[in-house]
MARBAMI-546766 format. One record per residue (C-alpha): z, x, y. Coordinates in steps of 0.5 Angstrom, whole numbers, plus 500, padded with zeros to 3 digits. Example, Ala and Ser with C-alpha at 12.3 -4.5 7.8 and 13.67 -1.06 7.14 Angstrom:
MARBAMI-546766
516525491/514527498/
//
This chain:
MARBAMI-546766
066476489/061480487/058486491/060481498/057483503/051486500/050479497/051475503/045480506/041479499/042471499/040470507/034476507/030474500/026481501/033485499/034482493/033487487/033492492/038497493/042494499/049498503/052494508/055499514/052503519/047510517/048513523/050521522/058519522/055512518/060510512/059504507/063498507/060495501/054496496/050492491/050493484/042495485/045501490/051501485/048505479/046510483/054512485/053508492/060505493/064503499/067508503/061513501/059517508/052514509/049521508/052522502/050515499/043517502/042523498/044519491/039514494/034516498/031508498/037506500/036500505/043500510/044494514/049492520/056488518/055481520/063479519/062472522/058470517/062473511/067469515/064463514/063463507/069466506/072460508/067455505/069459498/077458500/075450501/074450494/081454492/084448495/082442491/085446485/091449487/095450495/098456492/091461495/093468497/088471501/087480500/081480504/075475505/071476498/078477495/085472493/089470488/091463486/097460481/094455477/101452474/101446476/092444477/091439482/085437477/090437472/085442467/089443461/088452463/087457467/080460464/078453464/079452472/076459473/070458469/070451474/071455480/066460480/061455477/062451484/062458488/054459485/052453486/054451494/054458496/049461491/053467491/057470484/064471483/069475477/075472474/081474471/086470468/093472466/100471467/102475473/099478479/097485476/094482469/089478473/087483478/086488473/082484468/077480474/074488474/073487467/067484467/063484473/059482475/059474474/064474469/071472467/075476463/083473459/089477458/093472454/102473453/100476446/095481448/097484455/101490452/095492447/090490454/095495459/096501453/089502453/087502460/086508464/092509469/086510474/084503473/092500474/092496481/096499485/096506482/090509488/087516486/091521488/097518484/092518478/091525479/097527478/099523472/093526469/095533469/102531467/098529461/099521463/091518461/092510459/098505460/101507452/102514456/105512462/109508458/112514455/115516460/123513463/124509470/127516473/122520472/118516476/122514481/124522482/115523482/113517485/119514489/120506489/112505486/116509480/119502479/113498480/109504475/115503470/114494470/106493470/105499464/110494460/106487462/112485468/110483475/114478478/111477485/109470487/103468489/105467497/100461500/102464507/101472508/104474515/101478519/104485521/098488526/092488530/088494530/081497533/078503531/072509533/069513529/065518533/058521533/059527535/067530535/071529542/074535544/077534551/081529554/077526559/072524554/078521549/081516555/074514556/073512549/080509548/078504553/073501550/078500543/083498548/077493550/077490543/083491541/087486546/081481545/084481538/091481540/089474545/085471539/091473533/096470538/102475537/105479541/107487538/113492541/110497537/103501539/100507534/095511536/091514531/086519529/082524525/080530525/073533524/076536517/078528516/086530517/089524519/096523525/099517528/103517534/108511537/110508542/116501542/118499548/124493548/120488551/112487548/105489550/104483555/096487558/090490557/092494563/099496559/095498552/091503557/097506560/100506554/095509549/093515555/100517554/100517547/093521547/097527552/104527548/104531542/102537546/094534546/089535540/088543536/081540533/075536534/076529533/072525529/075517530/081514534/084507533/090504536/095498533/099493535/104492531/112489530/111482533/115479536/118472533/117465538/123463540/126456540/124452546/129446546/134444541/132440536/135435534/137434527/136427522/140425516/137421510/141416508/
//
């Protein structure tokens, strides 16, 4: 989808539209979850401090999330997913890949399906999406940036290894900033670079992702389109105000995540043995603490006991905190009840 959640803001409140709109909050610690493209050509961008996205743009108009809403909609564009293929895998609510192989509609191409869909996603929704179309994971995500907003871009077989050596390493989905820095100052600027060099090296640079880097610069990506994406954890943050610097003032924060966090576990279902405490510093330094225990986080009450203890380890905080978060993870598996009784097809 397009600048999401700032278009969903856009459609529903007519008076935004053309305007340059960022979802998020604008308080002094405020941080922009999403821009549309009229905030856009001013550099304001998801993860931008909301001072800083107002200095760039002093008309900036910030408007709170309404996940609820995005939700609804997501899954309303999902439901159209559906009707050409089951093989949907969601990344987030404005975002999914989908194998076309075998076309419920049974359209005779991929760029024919994409074009369908996104014409269907503006005309029930009045919203507008980007497609890219390829072979493997990596090629489409790469190419539905290519022509944004409200386009569709093709990376055929015969053109993906021109596609991948003309592309800048900054653009390589799954190849973040730091990365990408270090491969420009070894000289590494586009795909025909990276390509240059051998398996080993990157995996002595880069560890395992060196393997991954060494595949997509020559077209190969052989990831399913998983219908079913397992959830490994259940989280909830702060960022503060102002930073916390004594423990008294920590714990009574850590309640309310806590709060909102075990309402999230009760509503996911699931049941986690492992909890992460995590902070930040006022100088954005970022730390994590963990507890797991044999059996799972069964209450509220446990969270809270627990995420005091991880606050005190550690020999407590050298800086001013700016956010605080706790996560539950390492779920456990349900187990079989009863014995099921198996059948034989004669």
């Amino acid at each position: 989808m397009d600048a999401f959640f700032a278009s969903v803001e856009q459609l529903d409140n007519p008076e935004l539209r053309g305007k340059p709109v960022a979802v998020g909050g604008s308080g002094e610690r405020g941080v922009v979850a999403a821009a549309s493209y009229e905030a856009r050509r001013f550099g304001v961008k998801s993860a931008l401090s909301s001072k800083i996205a107002f200095r760039k743009c002093p008309d900036l108009i910030f408007v709170k999330p309404r996940f609820s809403r995005y939700k609804e909609i997501s899954n309303q564009i999902r439901n159209i997913f559906f009707e050409y293929t089951d093989l949907v895998e969601p990344l987030s609510l404005d975002e999914a890949y989908l194998d076309v192989t075998y076309s419920k509609k049974g359209l005779p191409s991929a760029t024919l399906i994409a074009k369908e869909i996104t014409k269907r996603i503006f005309e029930e929704t009045g919203l507008t999406a980007s497609a890219g179309v390829s072979y493997n994971k990596f090629l489409a995500k790469v190419a539905s940036d290519v022509n944004k907003p409200n386009g569709i871009f093709v990376v055929t077989p015969n053109r993906a290894q021109e596609f991948i050596d003309k592309l800048e390493v900054r653009k390589f989905f799954g190849i973040g900033k730091v990365t990408a820095g270090k491969l420009n100052n070894i000289g590494i600027w586009i795909g025909s670079d990276l390509k240059n060099m051998e398996r080993l090296e990157l995996i002595q640079m880069f560890g395992k992702a060196g393997n991954y880097y060494y595949d997509i610069c020559r077209g190969k990506d052989n990831r399913d389109v998983e219908a079913t994406r397992e959830r490994k954890s259940v989280g909830a943050e702060q960022t503060f105000l102002t930073d916390l610097f004594y423990q008294k003032d920590l714990e009574s924060e850590l309640l309310n995540i806590c709060e909102i966090l075990w309402g999230r576990v009760e509503s996911a279902k699931v049941k986690g043995k492992t909890l992460t405490l995590k902070f930040t510093y006022s100088d954005f330094e970022k730390h994590t603490r963990s507890k797991t225990i044999s059996t799972y986080y069964s209450s509220k009450s446990q969270l809270i006991s627990e995420g005091k203890l991880l606050l005190k380890s550690g020999g407590g905080f050298s800086k001013g905190i700016r956010l605080l978060g706790l996560t539950v993870s390492n779920f456990l598996q349900e187990e079989v009840s009863k014995p099921v009784q198996l059948t034989i097809d004669f």
